[in-house]
KEMIMI-53687 format. One line per field, with one value per residue: residue number from 0; x, y, z of N, C-alpha, C in turn. Coordinates in steps of 0.001 Angstrom, whole numbers, padded with zeros to 6 digits, always signed. Each point is the difference from the previous one (the first is absolute). Example, Ala and Ser with C-alpha at 12.3 -4.5 7.8 and 13.67 -1.06 7.14 Angstrom:
REM KEMIMI-53687
num (0; 1)
n.xx (+013190; -000350)
n.yy (-005690; +001050)
n.zz (+007800; -000720)
ca.xx (-000890; +000820)
ca.yy (+001190; +001190)
ca.zz (+000000; +000060)
c.xx (+000900; -000770)
c.yy (+001200; +001090)
c.zz (+000000; +000730)
END
This chain:
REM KEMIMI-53687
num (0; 1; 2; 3; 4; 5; 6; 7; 8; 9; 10; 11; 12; 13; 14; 15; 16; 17; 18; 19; 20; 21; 22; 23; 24; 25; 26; 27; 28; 29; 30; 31; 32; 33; 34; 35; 36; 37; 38; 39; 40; 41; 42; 43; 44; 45; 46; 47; 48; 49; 50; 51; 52; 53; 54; 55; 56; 57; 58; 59; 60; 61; 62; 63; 64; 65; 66; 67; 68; 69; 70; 71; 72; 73; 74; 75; 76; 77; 78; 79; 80; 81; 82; 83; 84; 85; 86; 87; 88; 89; 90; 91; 92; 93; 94; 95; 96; 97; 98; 99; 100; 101; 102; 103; 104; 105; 106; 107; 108; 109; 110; 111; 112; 113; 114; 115; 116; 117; 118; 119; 120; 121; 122; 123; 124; 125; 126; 127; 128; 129; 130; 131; 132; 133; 134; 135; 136; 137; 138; 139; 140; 141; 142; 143; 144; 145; 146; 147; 148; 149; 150; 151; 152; 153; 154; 155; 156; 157; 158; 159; 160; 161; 162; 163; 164; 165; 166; 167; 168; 169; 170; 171; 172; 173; 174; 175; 176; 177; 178; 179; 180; 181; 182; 183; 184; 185; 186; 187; 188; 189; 190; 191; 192; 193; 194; 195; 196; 197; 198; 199; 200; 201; 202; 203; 204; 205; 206; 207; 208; 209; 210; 211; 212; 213; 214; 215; 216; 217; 218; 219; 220; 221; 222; 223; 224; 225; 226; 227; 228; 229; 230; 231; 232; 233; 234; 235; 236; 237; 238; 239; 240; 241; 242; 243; 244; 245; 246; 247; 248)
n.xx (+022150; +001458; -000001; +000538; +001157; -001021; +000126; +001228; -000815; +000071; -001525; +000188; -000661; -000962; -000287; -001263; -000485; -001144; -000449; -000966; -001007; -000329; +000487; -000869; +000748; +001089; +000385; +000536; -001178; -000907; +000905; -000632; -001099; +000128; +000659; -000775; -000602; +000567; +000121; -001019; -001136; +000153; -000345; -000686; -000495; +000616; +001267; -000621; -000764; -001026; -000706; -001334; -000718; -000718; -001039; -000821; -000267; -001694; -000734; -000490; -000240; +000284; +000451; +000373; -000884; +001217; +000905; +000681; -000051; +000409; -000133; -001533; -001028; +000475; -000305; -001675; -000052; +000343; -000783; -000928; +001180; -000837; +000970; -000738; +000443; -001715; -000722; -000694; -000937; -000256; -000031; -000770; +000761; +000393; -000324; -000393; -001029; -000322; +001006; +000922; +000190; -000744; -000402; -000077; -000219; -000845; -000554; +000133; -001044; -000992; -000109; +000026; +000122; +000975; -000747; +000345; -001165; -000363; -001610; -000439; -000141; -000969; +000008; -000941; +000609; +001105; -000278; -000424; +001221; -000600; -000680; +001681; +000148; -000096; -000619; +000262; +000272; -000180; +000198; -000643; -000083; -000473; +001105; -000501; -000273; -000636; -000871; +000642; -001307; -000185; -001052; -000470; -001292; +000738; -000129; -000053; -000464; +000553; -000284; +001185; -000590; +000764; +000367; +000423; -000046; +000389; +000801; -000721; +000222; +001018; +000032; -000459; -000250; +000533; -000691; -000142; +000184; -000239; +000647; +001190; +000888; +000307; +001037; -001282; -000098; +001360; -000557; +000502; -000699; -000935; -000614; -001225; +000718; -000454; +000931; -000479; +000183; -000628; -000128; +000686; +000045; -000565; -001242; -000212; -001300; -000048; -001314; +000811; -001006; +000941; +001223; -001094; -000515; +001573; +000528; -001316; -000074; +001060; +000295; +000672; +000835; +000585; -000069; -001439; +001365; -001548; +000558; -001160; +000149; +000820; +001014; +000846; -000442; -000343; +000705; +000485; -000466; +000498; +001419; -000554; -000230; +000732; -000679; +000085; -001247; -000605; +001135; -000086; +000968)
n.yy (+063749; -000714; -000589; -000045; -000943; -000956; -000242; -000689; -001138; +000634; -000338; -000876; +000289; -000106; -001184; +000413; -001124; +000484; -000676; -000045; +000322; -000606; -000853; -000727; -001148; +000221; -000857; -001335; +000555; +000494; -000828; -000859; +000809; +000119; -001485; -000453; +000892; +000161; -001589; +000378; +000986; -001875; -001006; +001613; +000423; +001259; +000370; -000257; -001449; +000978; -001672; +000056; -001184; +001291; -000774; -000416; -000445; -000579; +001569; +000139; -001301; +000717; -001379; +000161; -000783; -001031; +000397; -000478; +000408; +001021; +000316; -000538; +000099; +000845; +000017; +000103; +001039; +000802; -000929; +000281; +001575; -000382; +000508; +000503; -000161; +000365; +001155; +001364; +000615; +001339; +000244; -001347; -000713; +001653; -000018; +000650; -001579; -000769; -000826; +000381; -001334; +000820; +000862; -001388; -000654; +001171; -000386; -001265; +000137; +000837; -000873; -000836; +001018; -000686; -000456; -001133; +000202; -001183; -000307; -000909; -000621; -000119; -000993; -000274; +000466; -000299; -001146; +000173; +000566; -000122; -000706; +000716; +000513; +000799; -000831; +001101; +001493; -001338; +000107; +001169; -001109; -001581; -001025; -001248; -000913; -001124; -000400; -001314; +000354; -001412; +000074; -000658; +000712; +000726; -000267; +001542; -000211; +000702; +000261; +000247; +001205; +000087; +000965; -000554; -001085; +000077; +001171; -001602; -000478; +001094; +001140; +000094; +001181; -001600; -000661; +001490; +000295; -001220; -000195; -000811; +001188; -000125; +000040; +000116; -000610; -000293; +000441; +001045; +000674; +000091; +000810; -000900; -000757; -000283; -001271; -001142; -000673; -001359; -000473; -000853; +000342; -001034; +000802; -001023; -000261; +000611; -000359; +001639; -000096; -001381; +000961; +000935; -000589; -000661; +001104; +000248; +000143; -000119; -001285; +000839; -000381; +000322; -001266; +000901; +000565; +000658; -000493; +000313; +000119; +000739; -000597; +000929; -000072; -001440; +000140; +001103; -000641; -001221; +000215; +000954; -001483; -000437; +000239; -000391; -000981; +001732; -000046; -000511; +000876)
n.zz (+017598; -000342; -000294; +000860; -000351; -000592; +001733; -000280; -000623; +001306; -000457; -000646; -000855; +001239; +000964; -000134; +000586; -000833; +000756; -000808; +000822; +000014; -000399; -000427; +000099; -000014; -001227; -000209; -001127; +000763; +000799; -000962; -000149; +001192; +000406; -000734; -000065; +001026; -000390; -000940; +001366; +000859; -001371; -000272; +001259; -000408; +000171; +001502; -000772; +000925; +000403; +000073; +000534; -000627; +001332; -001099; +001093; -000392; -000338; -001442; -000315; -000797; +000297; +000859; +000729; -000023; +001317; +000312; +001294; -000561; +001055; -000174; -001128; +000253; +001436; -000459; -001131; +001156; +000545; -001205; -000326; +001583; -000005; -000726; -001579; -000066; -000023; +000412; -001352; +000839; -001206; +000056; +000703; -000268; -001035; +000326; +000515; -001315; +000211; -000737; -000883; -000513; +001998; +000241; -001085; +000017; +000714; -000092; -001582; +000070; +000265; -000980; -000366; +001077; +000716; +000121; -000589; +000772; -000861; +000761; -001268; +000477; -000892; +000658; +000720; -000279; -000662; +001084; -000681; -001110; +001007; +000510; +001688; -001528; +000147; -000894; +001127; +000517; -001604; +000439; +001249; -000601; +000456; -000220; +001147; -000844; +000790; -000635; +001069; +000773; -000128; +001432; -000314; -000346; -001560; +000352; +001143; -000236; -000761; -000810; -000121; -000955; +000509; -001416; +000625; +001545; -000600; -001145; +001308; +000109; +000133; -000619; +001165; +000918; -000810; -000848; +001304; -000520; +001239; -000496; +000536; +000965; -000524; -000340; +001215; -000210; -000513; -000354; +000719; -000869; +000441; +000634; +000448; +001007; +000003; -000781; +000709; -000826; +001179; -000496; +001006; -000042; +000582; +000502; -000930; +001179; +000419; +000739; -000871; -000989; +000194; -000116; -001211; -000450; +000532; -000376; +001475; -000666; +000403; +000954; -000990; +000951; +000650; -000663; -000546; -001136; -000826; +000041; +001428; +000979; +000830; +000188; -001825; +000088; +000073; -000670; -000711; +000260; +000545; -001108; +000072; -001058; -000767; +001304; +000220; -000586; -000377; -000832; +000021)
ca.xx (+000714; -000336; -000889; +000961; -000380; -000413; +001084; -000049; +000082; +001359; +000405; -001082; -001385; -000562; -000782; -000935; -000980; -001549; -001393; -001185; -000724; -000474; +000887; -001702; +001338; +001251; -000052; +001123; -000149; +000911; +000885; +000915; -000028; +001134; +000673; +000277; +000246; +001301; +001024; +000146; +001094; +001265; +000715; +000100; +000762; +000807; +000807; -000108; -001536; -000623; -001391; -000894; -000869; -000915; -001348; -000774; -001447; -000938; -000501; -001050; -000424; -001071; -001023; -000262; -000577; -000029; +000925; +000835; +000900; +001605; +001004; -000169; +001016; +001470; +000257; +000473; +001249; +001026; -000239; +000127; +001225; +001001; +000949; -000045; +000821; -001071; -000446; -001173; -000125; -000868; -000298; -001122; -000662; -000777; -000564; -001852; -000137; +000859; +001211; -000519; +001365; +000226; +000561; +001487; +000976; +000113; +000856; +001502; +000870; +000336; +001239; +000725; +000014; +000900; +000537; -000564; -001193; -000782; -001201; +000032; -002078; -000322; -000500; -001373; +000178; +000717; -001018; -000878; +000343; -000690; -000854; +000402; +000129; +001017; +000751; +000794; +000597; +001115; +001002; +000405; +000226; +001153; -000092; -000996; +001133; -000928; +000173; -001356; +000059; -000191; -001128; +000456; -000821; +000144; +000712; +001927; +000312; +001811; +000864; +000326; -000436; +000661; -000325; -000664; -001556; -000229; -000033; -001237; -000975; +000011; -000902; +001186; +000912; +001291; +000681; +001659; +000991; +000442; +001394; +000233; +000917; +000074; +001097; -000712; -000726; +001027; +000264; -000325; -001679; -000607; -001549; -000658; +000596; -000028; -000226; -000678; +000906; -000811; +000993; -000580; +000236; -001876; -000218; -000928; -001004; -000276; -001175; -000472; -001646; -000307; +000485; -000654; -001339; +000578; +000240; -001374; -001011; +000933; +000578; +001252; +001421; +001286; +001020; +000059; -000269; +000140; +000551; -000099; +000655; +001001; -000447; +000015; -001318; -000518; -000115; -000657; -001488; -000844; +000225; -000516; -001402; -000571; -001311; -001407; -001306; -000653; +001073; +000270; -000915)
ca.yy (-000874; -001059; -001399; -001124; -001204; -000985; -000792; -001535; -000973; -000687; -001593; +000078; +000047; -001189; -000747; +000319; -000657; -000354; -001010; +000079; -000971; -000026; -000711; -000228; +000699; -000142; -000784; -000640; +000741; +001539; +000271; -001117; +001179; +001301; -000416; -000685; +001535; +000427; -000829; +000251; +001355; +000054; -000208; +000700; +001232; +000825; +000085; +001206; +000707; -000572; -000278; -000124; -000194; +000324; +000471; +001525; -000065; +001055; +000165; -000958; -000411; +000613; -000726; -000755; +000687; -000225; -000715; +000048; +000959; +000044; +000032; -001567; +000070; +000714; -000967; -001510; +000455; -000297; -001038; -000716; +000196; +000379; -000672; +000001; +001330; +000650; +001434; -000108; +001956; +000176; +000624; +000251; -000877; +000324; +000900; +000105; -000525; -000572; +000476; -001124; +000196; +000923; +001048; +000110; +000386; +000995; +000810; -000872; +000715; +001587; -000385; -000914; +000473; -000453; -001719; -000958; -000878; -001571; -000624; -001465; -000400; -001498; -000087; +000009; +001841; +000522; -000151; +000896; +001428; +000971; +000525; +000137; +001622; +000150; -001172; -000150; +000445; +000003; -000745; +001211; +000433; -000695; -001486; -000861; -001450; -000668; -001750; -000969; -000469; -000977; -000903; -001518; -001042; +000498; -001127; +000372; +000519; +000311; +000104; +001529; +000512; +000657; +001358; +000503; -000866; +000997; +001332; +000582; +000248; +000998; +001288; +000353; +001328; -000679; -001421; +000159; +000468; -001168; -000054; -000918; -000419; +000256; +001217; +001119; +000905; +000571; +001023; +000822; +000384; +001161; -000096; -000423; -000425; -001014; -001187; -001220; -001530; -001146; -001257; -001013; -000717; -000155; +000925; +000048; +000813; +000259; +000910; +000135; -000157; -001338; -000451; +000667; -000830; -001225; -000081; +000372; -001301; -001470; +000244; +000476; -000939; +000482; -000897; -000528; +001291; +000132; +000060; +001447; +000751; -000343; -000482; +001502; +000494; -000709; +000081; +001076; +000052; -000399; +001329; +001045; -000668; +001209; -000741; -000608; +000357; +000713; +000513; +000659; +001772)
ca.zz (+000936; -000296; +000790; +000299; -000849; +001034; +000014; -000290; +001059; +000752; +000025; -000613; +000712; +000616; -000147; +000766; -000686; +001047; -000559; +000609; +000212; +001552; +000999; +000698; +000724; -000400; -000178; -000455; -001145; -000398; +000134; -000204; -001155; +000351; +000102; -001547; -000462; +000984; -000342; -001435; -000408; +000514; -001125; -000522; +000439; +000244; +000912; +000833; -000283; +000815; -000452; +000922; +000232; +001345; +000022; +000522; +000097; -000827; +001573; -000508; -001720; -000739; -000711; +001329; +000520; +001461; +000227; +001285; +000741; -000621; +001103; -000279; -001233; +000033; +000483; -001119; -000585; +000222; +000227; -001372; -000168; +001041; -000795; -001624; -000627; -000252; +000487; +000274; +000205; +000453; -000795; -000328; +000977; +001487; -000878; -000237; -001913; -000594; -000343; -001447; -000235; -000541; +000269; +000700; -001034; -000386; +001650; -000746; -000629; +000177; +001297; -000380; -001148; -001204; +000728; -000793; +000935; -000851; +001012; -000298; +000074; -000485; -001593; +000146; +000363; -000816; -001021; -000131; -000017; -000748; +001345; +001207; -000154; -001029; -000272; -000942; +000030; +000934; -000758; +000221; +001126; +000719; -000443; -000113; +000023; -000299; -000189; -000240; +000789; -000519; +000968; +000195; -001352; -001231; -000478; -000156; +001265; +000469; -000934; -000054; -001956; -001066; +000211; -000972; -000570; +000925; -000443; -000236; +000729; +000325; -000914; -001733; +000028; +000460; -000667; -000723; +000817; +000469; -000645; +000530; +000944; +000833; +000148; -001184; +000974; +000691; -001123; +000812; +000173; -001016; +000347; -001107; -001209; +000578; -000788; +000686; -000113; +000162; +001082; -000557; +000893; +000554; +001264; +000390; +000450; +001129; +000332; +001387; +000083; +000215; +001063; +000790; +000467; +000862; +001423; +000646; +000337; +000303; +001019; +000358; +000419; -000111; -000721; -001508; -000796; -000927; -000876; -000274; +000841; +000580; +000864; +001199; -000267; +000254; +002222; +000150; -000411; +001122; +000866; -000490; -000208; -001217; -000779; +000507; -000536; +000837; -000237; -001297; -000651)
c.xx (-000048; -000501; +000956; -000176; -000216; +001442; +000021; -000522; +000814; +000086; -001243; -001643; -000199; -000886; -001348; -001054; -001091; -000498; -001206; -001333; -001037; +000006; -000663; +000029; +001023; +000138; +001558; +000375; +000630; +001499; +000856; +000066; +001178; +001039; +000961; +000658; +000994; +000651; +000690; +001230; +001320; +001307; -000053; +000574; +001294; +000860; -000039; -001493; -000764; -000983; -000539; -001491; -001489; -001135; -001097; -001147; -000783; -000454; -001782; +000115; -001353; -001315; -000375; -001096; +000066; +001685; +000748; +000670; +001083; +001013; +000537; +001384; +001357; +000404; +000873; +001423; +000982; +000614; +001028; +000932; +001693; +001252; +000622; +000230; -001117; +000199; -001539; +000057; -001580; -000477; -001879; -000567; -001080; -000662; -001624; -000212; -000830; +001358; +000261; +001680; +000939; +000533; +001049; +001304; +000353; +001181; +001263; +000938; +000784; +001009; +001433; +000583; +000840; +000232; -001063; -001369; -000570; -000750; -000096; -001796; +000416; -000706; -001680; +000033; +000259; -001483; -001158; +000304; -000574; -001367; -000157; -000098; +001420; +001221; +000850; +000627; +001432; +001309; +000688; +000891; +001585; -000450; -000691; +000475; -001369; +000295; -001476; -000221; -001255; -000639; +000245; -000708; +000397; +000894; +001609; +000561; +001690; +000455; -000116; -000792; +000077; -000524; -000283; -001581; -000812; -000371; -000848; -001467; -000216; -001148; +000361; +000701; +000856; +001227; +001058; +000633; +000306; +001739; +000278; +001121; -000022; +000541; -000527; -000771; +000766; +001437; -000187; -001467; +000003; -001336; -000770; +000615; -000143; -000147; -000732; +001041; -000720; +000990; -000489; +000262; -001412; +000478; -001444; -001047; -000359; -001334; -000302; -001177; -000204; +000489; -000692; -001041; +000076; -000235; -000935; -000343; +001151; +000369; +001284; +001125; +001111; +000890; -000256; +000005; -000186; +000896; +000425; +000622; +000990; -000424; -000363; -001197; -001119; -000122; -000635; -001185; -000570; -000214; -000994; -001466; -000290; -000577; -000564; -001129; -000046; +001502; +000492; -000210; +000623)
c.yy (-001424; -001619; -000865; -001290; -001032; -000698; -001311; -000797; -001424; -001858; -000335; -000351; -001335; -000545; -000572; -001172; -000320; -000925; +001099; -000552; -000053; -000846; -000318; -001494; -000359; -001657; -000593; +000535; +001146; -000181; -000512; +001082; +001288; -000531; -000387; +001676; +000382; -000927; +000391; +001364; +000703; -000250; +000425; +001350; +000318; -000396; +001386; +000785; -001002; -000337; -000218; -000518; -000352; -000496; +001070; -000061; +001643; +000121; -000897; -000045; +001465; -001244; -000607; +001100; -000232; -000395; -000426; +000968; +000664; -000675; -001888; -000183; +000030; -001098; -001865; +000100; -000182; -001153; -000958; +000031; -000361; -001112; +000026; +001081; +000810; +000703; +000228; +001530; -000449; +001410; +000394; -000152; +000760; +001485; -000272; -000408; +001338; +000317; -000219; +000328; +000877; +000667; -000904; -000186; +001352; +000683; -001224; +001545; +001005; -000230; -000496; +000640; -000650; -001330; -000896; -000436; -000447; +000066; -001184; -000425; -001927; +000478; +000250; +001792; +000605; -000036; +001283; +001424; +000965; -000231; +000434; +001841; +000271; -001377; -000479; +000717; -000103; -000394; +001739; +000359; -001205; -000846; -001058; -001022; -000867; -001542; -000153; -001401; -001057; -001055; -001523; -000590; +000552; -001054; -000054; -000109; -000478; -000003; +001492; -000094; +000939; +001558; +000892; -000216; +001058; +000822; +000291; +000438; +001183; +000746; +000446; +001039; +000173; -001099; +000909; +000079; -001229; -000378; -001772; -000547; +001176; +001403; +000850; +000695; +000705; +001274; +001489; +000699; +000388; +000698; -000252; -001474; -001539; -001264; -000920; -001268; -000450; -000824; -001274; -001344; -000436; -000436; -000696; +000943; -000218; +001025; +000019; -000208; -000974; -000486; +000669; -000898; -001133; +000204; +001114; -000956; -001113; -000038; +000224; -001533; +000854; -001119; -000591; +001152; -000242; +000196; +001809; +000665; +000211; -000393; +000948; +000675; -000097; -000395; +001555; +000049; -000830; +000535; +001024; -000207; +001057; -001123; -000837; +000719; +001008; +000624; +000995; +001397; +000926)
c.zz (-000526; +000916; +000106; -000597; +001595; +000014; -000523; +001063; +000618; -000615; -001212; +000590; +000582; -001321; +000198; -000360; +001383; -000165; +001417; +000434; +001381; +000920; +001230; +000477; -001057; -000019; -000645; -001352; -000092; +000781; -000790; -001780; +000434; +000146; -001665; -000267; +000648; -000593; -001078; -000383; +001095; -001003; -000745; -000055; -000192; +001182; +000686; -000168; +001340; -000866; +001030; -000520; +001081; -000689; +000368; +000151; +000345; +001783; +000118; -001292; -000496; -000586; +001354; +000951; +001911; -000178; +000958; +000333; -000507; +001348; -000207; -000969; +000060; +000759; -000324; -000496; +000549; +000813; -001064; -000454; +000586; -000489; -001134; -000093; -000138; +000677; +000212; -000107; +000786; -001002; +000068; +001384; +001152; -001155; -000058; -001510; -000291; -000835; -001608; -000363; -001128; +000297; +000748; -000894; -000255; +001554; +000112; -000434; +000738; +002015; -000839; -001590; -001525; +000561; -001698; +001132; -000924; +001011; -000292; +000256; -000753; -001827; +000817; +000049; -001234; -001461; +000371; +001028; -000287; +000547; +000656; -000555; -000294; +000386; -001553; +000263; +000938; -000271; -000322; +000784; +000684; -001993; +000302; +000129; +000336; +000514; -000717; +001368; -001001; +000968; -000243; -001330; -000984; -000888; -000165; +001055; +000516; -001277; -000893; -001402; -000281; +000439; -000897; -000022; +001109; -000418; -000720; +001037; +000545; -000545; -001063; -000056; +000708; -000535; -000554; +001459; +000796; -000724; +000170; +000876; +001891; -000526; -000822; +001087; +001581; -001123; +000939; -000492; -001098; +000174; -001129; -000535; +000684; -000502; +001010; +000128; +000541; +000445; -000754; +001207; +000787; +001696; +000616; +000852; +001088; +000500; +001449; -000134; +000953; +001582; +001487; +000147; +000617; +001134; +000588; +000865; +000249; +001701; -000259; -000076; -000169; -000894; -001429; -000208; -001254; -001403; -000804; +000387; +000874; +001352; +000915; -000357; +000613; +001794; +000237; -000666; +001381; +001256; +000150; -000347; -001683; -000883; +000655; -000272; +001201; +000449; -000953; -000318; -000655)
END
């Protein structure tokens, strides 16, 4: 009996790009990182190709040993989006840690078979891959869309370098799959074959760490909202009383 040929597909493949994280809370950074990425592959795309950019927050950091509420979280999120072209998978968000991003690239895939997916990590993540659980292997699974984020003291700080110079920071069993244009990672799938694009565009570094310890203990101003954050963020953290001292979990 023969096997029917797979039908054509009606449109070409989507567009799929993650950033991940934990979003502990959701900060001006990571949107202003999903945002730069949707801009990019609105001028890129295909005619009649959907793109989409989602966050994905983790149900816990595997390196974290405490966190906020998912319900919290999400929350924030969508808070954070409302308006904006962003999205939000609840992929990891309600999974018994620890979750690791391996298998959610791997379940991306096997949902998404022939769509284009990009994960999106900051240059600090990305450099130490080959730490991570089979963290070389996720170039199996999607594409690799990199910023170099860039601290207030650092001597470069806003300005772009050379992604070649980048690519040496990687792991050495990634630097060949570094490409240098957008459209090398909207190609149709190959498995296995996943490229890297270093954004040479600088991203300030942003640490929910920093912004949790700020506001341990602070008093509550609605009318100074932090820089970091959004304002709706930020009324629901006070609202929600979250990182006050004896808060936090």
């Amino acid at each position: 009996m023969s096997v029917p040929a797979a039908a054509p597909l009606l449109c070409p493949p989507a567009i799929r790009a993650y950033l991940g994280g934990s979003f502990d809370p959701i900060h001006q950074g990571h949107i202003q990182m999903a945002q730069a990425v949707y801009g990019t592959l609105q001028r890129w795309h295909a005619p009649q190709q959907t793109v989409s950019v989602s966050l994905l927050p983790n149900a816990r950091s595997p390196f974290k040993d405490e966190s906020t509420a998912p319900s919290h979280r999400l929350a924030m999120i969508r808070q954070a989006i409302m308006g904006t072209t962003i999205d939000v998978s609840e992929l990891e968000l309600w999974q018994t840690p620890p979750v690791y991003s391996i298998d959610s690239v791997r379940t991306l895939r096997e949902r998404f078979p022939h769509d284009c997916l990009i994960f999106i990590m900051g240059m600090d993540s990305a450099r130490t891959l080959d730490k991570w659980r089979e963290g070389l292997g996720l170039t199996d699974h999607v594409h690799l869309w990199i910023f170099n984020r860039y601290h207030n003291t650092d001597s470069n700080r806003g300005t772009s370098i050379d992604p070649k110079v980048l690519a040496e920071q990687l792991p050495s069993d990634l630097q060949a799959r570094v490409v240098p244009e957008v459209s090398s990672l909207l190609t149709p799938w190959q498995a296995g074959k996943g490229a890297i694009y270093i954004d040479p565009r600088p991203i300030p570094a942003i640490a929910s760490t920093d912004i949790r310890d700020a506001l341990n203990g602070a008093e509550p101003a609605p009318d100074r909202v932090p820089d970091t954050l959004h304002r709706r963020v930020y009324r629901y953290i006070i609202e929600h009383q979250l990182y006050s001292a004896g808060k936090f979990r």
